[in-house]
OpenMM code with the backbone's topology and positions (N, CA, C; nanometers):
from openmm import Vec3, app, unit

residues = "UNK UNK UNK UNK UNK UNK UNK UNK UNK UNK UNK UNK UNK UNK UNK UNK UNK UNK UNK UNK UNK UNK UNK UNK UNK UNK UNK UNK UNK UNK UNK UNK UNK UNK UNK UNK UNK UNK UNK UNK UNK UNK UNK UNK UNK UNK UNK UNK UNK UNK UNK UNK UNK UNK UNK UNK UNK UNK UNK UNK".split()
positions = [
    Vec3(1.8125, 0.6315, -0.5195),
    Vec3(1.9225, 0.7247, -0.5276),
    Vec3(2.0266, 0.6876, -0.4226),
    Vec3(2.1261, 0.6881, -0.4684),
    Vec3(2.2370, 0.6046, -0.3816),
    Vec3(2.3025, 0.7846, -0.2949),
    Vec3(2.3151, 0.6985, -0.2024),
    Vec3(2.3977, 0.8898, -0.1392),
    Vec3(2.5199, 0.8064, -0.0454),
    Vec3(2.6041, 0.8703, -0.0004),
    Vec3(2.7238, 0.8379, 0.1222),
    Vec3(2.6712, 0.8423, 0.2311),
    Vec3(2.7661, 0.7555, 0.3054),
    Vec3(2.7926, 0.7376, 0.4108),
    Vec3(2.7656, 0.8644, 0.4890),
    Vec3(2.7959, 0.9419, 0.4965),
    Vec3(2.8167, 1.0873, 0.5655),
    Vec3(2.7085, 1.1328, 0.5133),
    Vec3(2.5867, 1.1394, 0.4460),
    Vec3(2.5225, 1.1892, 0.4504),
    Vec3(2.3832, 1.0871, 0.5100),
    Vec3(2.3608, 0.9464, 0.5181),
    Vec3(2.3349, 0.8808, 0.5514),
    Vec3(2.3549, 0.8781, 0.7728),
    Vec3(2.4333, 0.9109, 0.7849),
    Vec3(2.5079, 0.9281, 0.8924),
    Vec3(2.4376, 1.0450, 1.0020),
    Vec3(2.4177, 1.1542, 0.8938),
    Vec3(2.3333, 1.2875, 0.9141),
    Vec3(2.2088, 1.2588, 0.8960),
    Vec3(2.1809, 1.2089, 0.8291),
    Vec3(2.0133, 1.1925, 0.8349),
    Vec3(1.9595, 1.1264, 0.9323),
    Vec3(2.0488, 0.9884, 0.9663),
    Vec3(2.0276, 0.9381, 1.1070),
    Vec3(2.0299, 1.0011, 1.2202),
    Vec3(2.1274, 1.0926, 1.2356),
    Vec3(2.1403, 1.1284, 1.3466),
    Vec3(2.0060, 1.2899, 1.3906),
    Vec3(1.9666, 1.3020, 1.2726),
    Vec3(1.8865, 1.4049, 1.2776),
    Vec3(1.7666, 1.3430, 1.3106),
    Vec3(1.7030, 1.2220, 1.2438),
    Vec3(1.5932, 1.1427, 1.2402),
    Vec3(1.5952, 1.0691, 1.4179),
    Vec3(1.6784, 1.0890, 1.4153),
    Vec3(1.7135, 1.0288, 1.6081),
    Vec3(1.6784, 1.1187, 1.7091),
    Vec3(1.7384, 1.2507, 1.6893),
    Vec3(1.7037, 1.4121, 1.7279),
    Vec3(1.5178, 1.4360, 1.7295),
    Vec3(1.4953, 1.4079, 1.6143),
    Vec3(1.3484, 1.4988, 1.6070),
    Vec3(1.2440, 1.3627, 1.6489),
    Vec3(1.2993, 1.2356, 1.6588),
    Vec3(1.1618, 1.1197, 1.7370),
    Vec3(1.2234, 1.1267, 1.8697),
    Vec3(1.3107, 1.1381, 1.9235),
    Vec3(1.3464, 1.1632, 2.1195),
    Vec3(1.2421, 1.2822, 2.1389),
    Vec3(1.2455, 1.3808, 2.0775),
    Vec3(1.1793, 1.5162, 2.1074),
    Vec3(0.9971, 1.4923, 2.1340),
    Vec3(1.0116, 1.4070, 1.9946),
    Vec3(0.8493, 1.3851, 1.9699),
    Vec3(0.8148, 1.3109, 2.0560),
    Vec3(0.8791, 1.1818, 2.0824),
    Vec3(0.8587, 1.0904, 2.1890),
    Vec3(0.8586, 1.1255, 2.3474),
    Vec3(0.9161, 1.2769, 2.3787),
    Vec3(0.9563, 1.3379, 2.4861),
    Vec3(0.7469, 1.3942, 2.5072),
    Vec3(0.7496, 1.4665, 2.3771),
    Vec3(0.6327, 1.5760, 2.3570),
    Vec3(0.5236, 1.4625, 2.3939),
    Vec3(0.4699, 1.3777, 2.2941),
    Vec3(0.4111, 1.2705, 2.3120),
    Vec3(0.3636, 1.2107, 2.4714),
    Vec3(0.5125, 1.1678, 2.5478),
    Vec3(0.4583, 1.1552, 2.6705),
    Vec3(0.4387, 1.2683, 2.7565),
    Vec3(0.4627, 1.3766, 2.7575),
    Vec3(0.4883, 1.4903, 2.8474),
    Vec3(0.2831, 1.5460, 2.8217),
    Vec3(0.2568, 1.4829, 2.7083),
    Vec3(0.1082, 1.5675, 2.6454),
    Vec3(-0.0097, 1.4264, 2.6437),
    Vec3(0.0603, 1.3328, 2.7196),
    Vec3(-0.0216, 1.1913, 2.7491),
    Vec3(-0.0635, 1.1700, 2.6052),
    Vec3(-0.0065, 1.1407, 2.4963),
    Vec3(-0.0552, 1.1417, 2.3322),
    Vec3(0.0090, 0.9967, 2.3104),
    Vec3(-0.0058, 0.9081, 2.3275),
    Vec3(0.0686, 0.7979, 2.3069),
    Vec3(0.1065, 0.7608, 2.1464),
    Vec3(0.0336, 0.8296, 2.1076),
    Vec3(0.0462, 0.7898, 1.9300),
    Vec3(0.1318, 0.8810, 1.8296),
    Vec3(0.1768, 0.9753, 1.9519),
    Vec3(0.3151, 1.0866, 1.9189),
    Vec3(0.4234, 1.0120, 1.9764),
    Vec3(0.4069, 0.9806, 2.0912),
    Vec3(0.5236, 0.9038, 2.1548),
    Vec3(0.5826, 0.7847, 2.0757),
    Vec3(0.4618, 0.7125, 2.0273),
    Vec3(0.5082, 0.5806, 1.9232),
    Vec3(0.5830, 0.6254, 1.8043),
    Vec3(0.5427, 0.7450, 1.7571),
    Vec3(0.5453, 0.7984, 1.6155),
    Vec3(0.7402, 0.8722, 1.6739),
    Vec3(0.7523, 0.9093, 1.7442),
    Vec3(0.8876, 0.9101, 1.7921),
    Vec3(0.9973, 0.8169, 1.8263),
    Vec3(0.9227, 0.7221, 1.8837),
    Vec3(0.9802, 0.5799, 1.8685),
    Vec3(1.0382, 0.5465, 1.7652),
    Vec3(0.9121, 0.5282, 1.6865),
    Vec3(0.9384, 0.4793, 1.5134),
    Vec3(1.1268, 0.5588, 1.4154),
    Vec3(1.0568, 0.7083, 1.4472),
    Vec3(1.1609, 0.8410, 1.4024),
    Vec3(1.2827, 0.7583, 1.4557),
    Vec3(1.3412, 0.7446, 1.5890),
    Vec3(1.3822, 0.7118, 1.6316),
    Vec3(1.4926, 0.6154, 1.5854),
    Vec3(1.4227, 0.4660, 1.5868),
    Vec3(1.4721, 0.3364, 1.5217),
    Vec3(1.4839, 0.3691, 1.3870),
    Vec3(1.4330, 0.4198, 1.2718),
    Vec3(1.4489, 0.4876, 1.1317),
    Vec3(1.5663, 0.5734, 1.1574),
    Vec3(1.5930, 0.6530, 1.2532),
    Vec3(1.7476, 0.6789, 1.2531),
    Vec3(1.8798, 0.6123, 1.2750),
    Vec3(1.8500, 0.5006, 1.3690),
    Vec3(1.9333, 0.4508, 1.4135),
    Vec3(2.0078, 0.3546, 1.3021),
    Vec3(1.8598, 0.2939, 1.2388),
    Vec3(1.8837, 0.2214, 1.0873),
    Vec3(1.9618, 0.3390, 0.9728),
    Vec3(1.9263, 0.4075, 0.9636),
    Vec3(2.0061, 0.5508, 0.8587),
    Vec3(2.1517, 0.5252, 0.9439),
    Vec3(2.1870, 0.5219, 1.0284),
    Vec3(2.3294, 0.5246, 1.0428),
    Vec3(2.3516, 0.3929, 1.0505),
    Vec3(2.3232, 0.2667, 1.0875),
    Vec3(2.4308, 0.2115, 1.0461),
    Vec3(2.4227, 0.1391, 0.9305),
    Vec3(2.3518, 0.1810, 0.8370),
    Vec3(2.3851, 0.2036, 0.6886),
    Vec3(2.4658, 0.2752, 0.6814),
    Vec3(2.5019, 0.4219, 0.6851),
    Vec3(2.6294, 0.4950, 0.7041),
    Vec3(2.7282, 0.4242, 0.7243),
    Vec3(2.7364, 0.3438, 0.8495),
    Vec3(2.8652, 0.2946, 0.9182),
    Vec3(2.8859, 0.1019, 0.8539),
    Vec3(2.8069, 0.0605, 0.7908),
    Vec3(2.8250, -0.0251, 0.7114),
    Vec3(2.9227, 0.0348, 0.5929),
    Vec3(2.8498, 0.1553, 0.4756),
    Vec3(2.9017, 0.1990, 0.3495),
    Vec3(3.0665, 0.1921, 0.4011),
    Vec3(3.0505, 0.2800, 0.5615),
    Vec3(3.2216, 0.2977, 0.5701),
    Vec3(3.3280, 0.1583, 0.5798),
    Vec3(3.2222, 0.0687, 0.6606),
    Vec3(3.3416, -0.0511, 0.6301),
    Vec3(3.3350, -0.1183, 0.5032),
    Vec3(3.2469, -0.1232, 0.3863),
    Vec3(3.2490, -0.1641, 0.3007),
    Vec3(3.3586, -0.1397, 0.2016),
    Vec3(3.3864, 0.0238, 0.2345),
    Vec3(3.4880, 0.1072, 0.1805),
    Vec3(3.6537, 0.0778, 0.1697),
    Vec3(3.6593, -0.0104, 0.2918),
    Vec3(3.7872, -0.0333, 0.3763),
    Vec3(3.8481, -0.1622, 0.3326),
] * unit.nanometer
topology = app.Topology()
chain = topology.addChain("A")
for resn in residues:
    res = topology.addResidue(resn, chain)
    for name in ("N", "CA", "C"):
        topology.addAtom(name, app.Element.getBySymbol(name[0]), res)
């Protein structure tokens, strides 16, 4: 399913939001396999946006 930029953009930036947290929780609770699993969230967001920010220069 193809979606925009802007929503691509949001998902990243949300998916970035909730693995810092986990990755925060993770080390704060010595769980290393939450912390990784936030990591992961993390980089999966960072990739969601700049897919976003690719679509936009593709656009241009």
């Amino acid at each position: 399913m193809a979606t925009g930029s802007k929503s691509d953009k949001a998902e990243g930036a949300l998916d970035k939001v909730k693995g810092k947290v986990k990755k925060a929780v993770g080390k704060a609770t010595d769980k290393p396999g939450t912390e990784a699993e936030g990591r992961a969230q993390q980089s999966k967001g960072h990739a969601e946006s700049a897919r976003g920010n690719a679509k936009d220069a593709l656009k241009k």
